[in-house]
PDB file of N, CA, C and O in Angstrom:
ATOM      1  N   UNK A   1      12.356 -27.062  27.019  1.00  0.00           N
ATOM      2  CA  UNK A   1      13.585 -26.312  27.163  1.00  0.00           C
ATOM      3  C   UNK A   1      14.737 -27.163  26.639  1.00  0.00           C
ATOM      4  O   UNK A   1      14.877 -28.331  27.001  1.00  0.00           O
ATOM      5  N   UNK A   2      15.369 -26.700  25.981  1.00  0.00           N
ATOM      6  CA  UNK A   2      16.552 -27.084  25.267  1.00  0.00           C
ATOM      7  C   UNK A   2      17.932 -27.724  26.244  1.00  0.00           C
ATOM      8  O   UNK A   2      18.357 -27.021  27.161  1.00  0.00           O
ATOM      9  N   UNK A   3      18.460 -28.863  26.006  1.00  0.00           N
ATOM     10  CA  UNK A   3      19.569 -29.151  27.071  1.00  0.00           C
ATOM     11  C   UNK A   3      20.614 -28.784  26.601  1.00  0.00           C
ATOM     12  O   UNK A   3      21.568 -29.273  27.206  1.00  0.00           O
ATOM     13  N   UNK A   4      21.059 -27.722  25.267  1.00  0.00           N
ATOM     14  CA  UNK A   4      22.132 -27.100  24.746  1.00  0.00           C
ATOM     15  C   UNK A   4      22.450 -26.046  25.599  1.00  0.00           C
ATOM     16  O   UNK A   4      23.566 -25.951  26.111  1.00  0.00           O
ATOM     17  N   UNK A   5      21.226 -24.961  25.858  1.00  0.00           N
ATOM     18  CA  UNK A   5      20.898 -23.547  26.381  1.00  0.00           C
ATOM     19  C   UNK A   5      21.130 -23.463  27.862  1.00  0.00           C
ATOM     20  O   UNK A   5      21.086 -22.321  28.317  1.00  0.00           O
ATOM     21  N   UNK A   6      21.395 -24.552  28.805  1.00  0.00           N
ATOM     22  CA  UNK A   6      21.202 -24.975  29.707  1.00  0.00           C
ATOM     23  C   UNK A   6      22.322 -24.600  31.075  1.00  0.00           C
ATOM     24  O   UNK A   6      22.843 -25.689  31.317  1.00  0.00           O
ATOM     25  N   UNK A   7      22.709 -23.907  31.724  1.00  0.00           N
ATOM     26  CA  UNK A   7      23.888 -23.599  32.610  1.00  0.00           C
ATOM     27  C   UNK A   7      23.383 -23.664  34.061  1.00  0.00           C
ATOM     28  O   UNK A   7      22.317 -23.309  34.565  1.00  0.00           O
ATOM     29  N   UNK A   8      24.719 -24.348  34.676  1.00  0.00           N
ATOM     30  CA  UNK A   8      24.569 -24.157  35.550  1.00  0.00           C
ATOM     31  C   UNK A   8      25.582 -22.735  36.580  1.00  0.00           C
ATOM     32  O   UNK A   8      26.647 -22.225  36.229  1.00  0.00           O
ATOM     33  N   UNK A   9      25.087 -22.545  37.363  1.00  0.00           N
ATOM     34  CA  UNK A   9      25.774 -21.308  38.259  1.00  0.00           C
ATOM     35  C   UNK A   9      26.266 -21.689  39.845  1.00  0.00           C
ATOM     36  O   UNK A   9      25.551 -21.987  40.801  1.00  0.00           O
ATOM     37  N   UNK A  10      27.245 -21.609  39.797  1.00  0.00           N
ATOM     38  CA  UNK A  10      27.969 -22.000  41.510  1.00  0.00           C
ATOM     39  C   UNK A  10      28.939 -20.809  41.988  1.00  0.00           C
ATOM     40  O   UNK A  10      29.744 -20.141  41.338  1.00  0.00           O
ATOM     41  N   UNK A  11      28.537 -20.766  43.547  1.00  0.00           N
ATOM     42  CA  UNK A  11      29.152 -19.874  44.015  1.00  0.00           C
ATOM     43  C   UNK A  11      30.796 -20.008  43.868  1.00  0.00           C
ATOM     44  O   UNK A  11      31.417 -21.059  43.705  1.00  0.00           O
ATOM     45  N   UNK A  12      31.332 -18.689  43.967  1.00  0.00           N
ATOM     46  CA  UNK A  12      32.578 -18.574  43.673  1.00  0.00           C
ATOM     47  C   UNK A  12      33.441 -18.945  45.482  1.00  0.00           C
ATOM     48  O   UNK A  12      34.602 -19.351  45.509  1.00  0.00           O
ATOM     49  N   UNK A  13      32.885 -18.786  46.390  1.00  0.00           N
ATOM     50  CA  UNK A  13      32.873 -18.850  47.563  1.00  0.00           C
ATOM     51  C   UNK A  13      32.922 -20.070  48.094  1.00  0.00           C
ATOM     52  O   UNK A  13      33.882 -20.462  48.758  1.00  0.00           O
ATOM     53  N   UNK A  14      31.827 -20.805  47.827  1.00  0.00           N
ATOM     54  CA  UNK A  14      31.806 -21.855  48.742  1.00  0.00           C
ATOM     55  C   UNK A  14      31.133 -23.408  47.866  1.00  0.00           C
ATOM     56  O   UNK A  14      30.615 -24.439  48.293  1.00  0.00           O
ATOM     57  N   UNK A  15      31.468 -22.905  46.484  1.00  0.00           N
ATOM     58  CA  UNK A  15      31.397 -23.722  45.325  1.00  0.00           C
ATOM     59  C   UNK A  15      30.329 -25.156  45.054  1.00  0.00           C
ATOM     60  O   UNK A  15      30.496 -26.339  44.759  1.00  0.00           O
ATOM     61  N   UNK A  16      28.996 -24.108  45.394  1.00  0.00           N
ATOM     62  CA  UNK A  16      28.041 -25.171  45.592  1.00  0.00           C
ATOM     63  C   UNK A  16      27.148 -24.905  44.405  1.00  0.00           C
ATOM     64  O   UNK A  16      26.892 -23.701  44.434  1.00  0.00           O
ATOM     65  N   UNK A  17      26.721 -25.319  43.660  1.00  0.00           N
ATOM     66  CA  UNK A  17      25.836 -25.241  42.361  1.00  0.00           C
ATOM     67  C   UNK A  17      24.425 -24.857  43.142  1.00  0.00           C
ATOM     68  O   UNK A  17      23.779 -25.711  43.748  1.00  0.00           O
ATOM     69  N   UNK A  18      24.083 -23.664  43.066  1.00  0.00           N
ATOM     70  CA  UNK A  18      22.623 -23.250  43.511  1.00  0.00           C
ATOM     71  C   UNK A  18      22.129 -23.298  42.398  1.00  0.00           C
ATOM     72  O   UNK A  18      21.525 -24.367  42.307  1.00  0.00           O
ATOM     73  N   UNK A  19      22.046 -22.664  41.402  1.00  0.00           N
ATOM     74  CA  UNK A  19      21.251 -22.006  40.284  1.00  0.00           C
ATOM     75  C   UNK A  19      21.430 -22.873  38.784  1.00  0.00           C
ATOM     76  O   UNK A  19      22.529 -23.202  38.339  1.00  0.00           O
ATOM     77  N   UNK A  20      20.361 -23.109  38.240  1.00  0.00           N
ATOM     78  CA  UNK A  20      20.209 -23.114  36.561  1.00  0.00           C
ATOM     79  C   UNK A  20      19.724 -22.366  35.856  1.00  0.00           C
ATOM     80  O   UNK A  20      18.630 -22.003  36.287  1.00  0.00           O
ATOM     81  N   UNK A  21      19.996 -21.931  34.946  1.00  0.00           N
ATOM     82  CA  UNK A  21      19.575 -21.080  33.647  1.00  0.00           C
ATOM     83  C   UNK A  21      19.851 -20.857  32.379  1.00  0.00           C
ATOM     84  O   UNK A  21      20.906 -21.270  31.898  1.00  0.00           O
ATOM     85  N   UNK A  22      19.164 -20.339  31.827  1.00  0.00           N
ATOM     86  CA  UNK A  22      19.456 -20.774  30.452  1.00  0.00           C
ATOM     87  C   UNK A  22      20.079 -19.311  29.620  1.00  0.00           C
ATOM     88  O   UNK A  22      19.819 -18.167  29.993  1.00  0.00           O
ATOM     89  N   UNK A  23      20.673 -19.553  28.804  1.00  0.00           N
ATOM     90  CA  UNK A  23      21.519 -18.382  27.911  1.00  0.00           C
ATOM     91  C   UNK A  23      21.764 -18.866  26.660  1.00  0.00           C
ATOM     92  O   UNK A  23      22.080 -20.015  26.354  1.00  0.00           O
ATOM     93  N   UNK A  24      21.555 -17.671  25.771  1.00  0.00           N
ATOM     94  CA  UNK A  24      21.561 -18.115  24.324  1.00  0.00           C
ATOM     95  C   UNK A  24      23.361 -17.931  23.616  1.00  0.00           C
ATOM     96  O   UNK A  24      23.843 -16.811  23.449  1.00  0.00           O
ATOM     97  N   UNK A  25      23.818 -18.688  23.419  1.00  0.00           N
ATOM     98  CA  UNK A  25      25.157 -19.572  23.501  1.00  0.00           C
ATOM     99  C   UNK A  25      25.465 -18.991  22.155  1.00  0.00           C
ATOM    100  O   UNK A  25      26.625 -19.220  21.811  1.00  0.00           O
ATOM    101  N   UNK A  26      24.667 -18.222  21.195  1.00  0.00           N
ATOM    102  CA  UNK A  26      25.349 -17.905  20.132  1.00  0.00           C
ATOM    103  C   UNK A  26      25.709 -16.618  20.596  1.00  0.00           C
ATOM    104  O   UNK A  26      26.915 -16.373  20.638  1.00  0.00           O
ATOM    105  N   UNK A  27      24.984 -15.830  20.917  1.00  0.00           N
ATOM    106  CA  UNK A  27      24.858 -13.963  21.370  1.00  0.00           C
ATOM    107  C   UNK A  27      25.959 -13.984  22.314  1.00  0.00           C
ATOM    108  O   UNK A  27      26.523 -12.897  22.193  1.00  0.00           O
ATOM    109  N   UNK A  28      26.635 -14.793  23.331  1.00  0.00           N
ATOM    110  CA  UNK A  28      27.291 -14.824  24.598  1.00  0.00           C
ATOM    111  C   UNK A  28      27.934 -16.009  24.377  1.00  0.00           C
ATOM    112  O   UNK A  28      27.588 -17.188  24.316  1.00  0.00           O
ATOM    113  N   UNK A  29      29.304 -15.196  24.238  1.00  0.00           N
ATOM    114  CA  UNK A  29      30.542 -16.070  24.031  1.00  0.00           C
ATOM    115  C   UNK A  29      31.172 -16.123  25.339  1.00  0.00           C
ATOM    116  O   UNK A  29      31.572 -17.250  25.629  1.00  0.00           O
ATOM    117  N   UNK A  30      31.392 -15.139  26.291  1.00  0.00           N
ATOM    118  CA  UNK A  30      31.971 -15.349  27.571  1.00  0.00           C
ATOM    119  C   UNK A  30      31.157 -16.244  28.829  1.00  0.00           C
ATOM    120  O   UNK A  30      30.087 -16.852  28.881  1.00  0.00           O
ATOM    121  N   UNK A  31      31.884 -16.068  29.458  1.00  0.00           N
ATOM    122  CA  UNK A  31      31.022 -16.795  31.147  1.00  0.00           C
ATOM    123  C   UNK A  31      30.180 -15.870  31.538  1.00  0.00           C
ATOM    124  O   UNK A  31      30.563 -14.712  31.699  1.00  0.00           O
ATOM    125  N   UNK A  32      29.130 -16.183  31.710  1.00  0.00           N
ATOM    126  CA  UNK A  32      28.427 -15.526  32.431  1.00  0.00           C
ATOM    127  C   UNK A  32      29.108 -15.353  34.331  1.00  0.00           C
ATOM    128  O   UNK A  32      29.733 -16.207  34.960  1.00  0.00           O
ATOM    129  N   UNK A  33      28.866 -14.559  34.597  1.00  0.00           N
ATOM    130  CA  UNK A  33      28.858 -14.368  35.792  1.00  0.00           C
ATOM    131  C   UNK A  33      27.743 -13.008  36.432  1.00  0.00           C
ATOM    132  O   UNK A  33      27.738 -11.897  35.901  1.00  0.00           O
ATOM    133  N   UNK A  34      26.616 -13.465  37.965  1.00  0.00           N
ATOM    134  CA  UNK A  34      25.845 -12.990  38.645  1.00  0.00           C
ATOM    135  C   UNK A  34      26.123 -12.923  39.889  1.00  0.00           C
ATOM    136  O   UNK A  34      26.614 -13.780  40.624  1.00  0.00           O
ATOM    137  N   UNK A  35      25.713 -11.625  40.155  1.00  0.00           N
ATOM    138  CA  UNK A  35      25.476 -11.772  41.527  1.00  0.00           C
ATOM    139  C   UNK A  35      23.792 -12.150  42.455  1.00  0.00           C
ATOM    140  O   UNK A  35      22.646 -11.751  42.247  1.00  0.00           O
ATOM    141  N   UNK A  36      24.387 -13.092  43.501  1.00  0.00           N
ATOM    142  CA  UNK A  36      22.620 -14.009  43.558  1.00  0.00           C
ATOM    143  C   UNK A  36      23.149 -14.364  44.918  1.00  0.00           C
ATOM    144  O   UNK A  36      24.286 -14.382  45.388  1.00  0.00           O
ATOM    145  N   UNK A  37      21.649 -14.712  45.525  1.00  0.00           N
ATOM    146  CA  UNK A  37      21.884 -15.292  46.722  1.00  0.00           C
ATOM    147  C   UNK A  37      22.315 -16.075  47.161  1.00  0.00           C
ATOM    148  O   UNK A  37      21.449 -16.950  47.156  1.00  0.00           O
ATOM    149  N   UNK A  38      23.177 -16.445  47.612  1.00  0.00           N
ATOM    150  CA  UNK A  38      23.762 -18.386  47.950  1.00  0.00           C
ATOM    151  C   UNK A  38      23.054 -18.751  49.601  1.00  0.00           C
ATOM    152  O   UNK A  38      23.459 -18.245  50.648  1.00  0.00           O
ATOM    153  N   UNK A  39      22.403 -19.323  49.529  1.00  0.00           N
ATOM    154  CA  UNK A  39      21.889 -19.976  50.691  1.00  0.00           C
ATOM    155  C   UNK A  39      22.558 -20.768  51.957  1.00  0.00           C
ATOM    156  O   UNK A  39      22.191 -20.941  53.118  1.00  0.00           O
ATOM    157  N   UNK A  40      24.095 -21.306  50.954  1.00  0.00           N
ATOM    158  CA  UNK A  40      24.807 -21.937  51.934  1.00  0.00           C
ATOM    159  C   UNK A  40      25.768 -20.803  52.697  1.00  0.00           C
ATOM    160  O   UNK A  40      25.946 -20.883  53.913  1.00  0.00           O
ATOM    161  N   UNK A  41      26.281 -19.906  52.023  1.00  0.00           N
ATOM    162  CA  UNK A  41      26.922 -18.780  52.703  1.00  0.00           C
ATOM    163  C   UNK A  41      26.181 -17.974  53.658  1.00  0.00           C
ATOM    164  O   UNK A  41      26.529 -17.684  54.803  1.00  0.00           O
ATOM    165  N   UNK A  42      24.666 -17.512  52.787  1.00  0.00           N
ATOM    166  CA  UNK A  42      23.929 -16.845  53.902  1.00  0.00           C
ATOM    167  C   UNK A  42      24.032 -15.053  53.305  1.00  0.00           C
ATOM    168  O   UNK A  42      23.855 -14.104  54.069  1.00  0.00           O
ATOM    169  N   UNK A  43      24.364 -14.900  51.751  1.00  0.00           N
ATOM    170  CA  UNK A  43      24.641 -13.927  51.582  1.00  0.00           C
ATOM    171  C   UNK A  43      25.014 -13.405  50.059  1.00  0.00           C
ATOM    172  O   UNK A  43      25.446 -14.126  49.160  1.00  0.00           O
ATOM    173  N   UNK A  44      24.812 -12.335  49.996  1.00  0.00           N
ATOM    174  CA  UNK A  44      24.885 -12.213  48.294  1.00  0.00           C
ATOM    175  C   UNK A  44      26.377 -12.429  47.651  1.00  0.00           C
ATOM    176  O   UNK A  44      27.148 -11.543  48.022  1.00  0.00           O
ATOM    177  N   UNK A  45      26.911 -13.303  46.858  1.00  0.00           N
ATOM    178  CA  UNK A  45      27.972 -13.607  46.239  1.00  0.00           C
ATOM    179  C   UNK A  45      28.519 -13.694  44.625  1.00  0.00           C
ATOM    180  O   UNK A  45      27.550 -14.052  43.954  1.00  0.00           O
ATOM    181  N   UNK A  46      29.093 -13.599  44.207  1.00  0.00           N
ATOM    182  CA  UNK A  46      29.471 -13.548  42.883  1.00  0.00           C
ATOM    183  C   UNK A  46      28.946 -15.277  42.682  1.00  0.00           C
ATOM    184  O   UNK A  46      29.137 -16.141  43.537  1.00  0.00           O
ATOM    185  N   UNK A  47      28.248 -15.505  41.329  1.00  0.00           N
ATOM    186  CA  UNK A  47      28.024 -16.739  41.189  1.00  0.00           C
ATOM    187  C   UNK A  47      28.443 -16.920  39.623  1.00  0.00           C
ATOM    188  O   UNK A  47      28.001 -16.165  38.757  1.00  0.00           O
ATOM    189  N   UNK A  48      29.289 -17.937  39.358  1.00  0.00           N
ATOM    190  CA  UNK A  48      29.891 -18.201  37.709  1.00  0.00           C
ATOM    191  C   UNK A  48      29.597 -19.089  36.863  1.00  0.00           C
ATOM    192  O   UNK A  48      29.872 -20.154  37.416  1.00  0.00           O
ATOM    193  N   UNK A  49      29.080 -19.352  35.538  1.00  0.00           N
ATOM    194  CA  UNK A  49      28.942 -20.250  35.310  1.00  0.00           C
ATOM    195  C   UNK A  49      30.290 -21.825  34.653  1.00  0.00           C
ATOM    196  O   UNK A  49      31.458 -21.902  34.274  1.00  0.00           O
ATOM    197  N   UNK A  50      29.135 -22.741  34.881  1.00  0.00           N
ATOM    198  CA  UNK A  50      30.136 -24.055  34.994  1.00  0.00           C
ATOM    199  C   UNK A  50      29.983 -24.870  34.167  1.00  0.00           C
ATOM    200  O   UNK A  50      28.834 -24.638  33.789  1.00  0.00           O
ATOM    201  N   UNK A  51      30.387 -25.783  33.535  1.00  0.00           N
ATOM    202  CA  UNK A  51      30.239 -26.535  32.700  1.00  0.00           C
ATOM    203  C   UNK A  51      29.230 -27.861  32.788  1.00  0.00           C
ATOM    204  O   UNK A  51      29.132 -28.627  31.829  1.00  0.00           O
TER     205      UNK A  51
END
C-alpha cells in the first residue's frame, strides 16, 4: 500500500484519530468527510480527514 494514498480520519467531536484509509488523491480533490463510529464518544459522528 502506497504511503501517498494514505489518510487519516478523526472525529470532529472529540478529535481522536480512529480511522485510516486510503483515497485516490487524483479523482478527489476535496476532504473527505464520513460518518463512522467513534469509540471514544460511544456513537456515530461526522469523521474528517487530516493531514
Amino acid at each position: 500500500m502506497s504511503q501517498d494514498n494514505l489518510i487519516k480520519l478523526e472525529c470532529t467531536v472529540c478529535k481522536h484519530v480512529n480511522y485510516h484509509s486510503k483515497k485516490n488523491k487524483k479523482t478527489l480533490k476535496k476532504r473527505l468527510e464520513l460518518k463512522k463510529h467513534c469509540p471514544w464518544c460511544k456513537k456515530h459522528t461526522l469523521h474528517k480527514e487530516t493531514k
